[in-house]
C-alpha positions as CSV (number, residue, x, y, z in Angstrom):
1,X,3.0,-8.3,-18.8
2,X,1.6,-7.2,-15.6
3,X,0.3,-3.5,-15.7
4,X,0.9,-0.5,-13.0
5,X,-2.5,-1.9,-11.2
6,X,-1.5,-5.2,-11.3
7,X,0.9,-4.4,-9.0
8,X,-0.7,-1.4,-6.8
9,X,-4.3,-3.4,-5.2
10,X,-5.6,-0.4,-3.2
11,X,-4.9,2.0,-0.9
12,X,-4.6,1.6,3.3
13,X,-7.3,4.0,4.9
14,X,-6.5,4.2,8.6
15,X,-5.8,6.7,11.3
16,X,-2.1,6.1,11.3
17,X,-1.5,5.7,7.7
18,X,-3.4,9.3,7.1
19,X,-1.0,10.3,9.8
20,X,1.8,9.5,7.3
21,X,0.1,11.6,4.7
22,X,1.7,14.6,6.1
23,X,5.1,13.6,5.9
24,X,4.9,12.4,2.7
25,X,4.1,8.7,3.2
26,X,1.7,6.9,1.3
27,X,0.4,3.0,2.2
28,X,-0.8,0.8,-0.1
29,X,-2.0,-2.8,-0.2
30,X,0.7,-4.4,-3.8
31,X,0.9,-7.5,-5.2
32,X,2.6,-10.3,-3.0
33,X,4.6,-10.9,-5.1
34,X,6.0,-7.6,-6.9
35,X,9.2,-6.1,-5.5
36,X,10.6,-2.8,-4.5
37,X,11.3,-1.6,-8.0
38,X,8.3,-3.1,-9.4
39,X,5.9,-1.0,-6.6
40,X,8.1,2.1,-7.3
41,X,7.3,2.4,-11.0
42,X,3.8,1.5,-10.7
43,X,3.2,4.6,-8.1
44,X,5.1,6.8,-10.2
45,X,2.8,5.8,-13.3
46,X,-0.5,5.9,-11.6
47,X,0.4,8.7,-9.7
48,X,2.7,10.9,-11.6
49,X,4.7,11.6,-8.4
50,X,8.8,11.5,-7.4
51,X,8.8,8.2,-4.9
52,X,12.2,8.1,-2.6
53,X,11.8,5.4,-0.6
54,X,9.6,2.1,-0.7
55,X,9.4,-0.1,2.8
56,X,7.1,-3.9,2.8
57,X,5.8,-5.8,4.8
58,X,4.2,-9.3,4.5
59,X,1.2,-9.6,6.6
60,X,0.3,-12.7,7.7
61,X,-3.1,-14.1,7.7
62,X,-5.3,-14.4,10.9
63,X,-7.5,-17.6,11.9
64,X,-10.8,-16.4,12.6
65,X,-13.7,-18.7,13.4
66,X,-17.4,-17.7,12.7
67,X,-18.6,-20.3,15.1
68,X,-18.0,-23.4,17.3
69,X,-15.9,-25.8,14.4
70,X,-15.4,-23.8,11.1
71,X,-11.6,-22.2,11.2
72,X,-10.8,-20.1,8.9
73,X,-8.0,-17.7,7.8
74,X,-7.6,-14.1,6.6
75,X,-5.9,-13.8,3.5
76,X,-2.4,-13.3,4.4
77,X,-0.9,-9.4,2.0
78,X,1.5,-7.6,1.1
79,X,1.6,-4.0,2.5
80,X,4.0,-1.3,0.8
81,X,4.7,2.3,2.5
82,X,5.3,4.6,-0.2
83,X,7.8,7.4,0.8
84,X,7.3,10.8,-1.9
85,X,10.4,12.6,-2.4
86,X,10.6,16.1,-0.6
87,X,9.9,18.5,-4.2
88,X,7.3,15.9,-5.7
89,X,3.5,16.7,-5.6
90,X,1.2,15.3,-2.9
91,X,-1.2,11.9,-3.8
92,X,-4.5,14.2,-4.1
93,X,-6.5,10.7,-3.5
94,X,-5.3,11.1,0.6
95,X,-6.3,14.9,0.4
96,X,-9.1,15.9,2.6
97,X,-9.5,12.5,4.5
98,X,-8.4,13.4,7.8
């Protein structure tokens, strides 16, 4: 049985996801392969917020090289924006980044 941080990796610091904050929407790196119900649940638990919506995108994985012949690759993730309901409480982890 995979708990609420099994699912929910970490959080997305970036200029446009701390944009998001102020509407209400949160990102967050999940598990590739937990679903929309699955990443729902596991906010609300961790969180103890009112989620409305929950949008994902699977990231692909770049090839990088470090040199002249070594390719490698990024990891390719799964990348979940977290929409709060309008009355729910803010994420007070995103407070005060911006």
């Amino acid at each position: 049985m995979r708990t609420a941080y099994d699912i929910v990796l970490r959080p997305i610091i970036t200029e446009q996801s701390m944009e998001h904050g102020s509407i209400g929407k949160y990102v967050f790196e999940v598990a590739r392969d937990a679903n929309k119900i699955e990443i729902r649940q596991a906010v609300e638990t961790i969180f103890g917020v009112a989620v409305d919506k929950v949008t994902t995108l699977n990231m692909q994985g770049k090839k990088k090289r470090t040199g002249r012949y070594p390719e490698g690759s990024r990891k390719a993730w799964k990348k979940a924006v977290v929409r709060l309901a309008s009355d729910s409480k803010t994420i007070e982890f995103f407070e005060g980044m911006v």
